[in-house]
Structures are given as structure tokens and as C-alpha cells.
C-alpha positions in Angstrom: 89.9 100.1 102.8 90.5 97.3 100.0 90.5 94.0 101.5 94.2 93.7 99.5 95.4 96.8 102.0 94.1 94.8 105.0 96.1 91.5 104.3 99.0 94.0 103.9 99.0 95.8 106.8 97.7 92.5 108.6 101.3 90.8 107.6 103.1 93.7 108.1 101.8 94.2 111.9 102.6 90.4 112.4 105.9 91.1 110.8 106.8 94.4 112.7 105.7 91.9 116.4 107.7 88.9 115.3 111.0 91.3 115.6 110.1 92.6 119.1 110.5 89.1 120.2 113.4 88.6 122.4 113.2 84.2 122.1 114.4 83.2 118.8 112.0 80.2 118.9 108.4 83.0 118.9 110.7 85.3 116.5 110.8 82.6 113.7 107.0 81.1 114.5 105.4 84.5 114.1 107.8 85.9 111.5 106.5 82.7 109.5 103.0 83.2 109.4 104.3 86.9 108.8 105.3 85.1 105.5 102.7 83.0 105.1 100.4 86.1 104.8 102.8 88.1 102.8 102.6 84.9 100.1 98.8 85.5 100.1 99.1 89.1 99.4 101.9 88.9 97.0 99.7 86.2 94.9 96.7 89.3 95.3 98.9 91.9 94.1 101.1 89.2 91.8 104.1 90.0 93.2 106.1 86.8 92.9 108.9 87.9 93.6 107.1 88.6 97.0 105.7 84.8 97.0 109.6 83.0 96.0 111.1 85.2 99.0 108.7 84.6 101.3 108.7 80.8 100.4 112.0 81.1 101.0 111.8 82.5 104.1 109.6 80.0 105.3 111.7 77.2 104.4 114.4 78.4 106.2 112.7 79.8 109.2 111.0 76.0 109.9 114.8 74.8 108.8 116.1 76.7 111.9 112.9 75.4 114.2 113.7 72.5 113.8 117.6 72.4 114.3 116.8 74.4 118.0 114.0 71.8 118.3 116.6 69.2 117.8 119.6 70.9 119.6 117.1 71.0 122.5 116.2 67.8 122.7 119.9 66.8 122.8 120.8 69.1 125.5 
């Protein structure tokens, strides 16, 4: 196995166990590093369009930790 297939099938495992979270909060941490991964392999493959959405995903997924960060604190 290429070391390229193993950082695949690495973010897609994290990726697959971030959506059998039932707490939004461990959904959108391990469904970031999902991304975080899937930039690395999409930069090994060049995919960019892999790296912009997963950027983007990343942005928004610390975007909403921090807004349920914040709406806990208030609370």
C-alpha cells in the first residue's frame, strides 16, 4: 500500500467516526482533523479543490466551536 492510500483511508476512517458522534462539540473536533488530513492528501494527490473545501470546512467547523464555546459560557 502507497503511503498516499494510507493518508486516504486514514482521513476517511476519522471522517466516517466524526459522524457516529452523537455531541455536536466531538462531531466538529474530529471531523476537523478529518479535514486537516484530507488537505494533506489533497496537496499529495493535487487535488485543490480537495484543499479550498476542506479549508473551508475547517474554518467553519472552528467558527461553530467557538459560537457553542461562547453560547456555553453565557448560559
Amino acid at each position: 500500500m502507497k503511503v498516499i492510500d494510507l493518508v486516504g483511508y486514514t482521513t476517511l476512517t476519522f471522517n466516517l467516526i466524526s459522524m457516529t458522534r452523537a455531541n455536536v462539540i466531538r462531531l466538529r473536533q474530529l471531523s476537523a482533523i478529518a479535514n486537516a488530513i484530507y488537505i494533506l492528501y489533497g496537496f499529495l494527490i493535487q487535488a485543490y479543490p480537495v484543499v479550498i473545501g476542506c479549508t473551508i470546512a475547517i474554518i467553519l467547523h472552528t467558527y461553530h466551536l467557538f459560537r457553542i464555546k461562547k453560547e456555553n459560557k453565557n448560559a
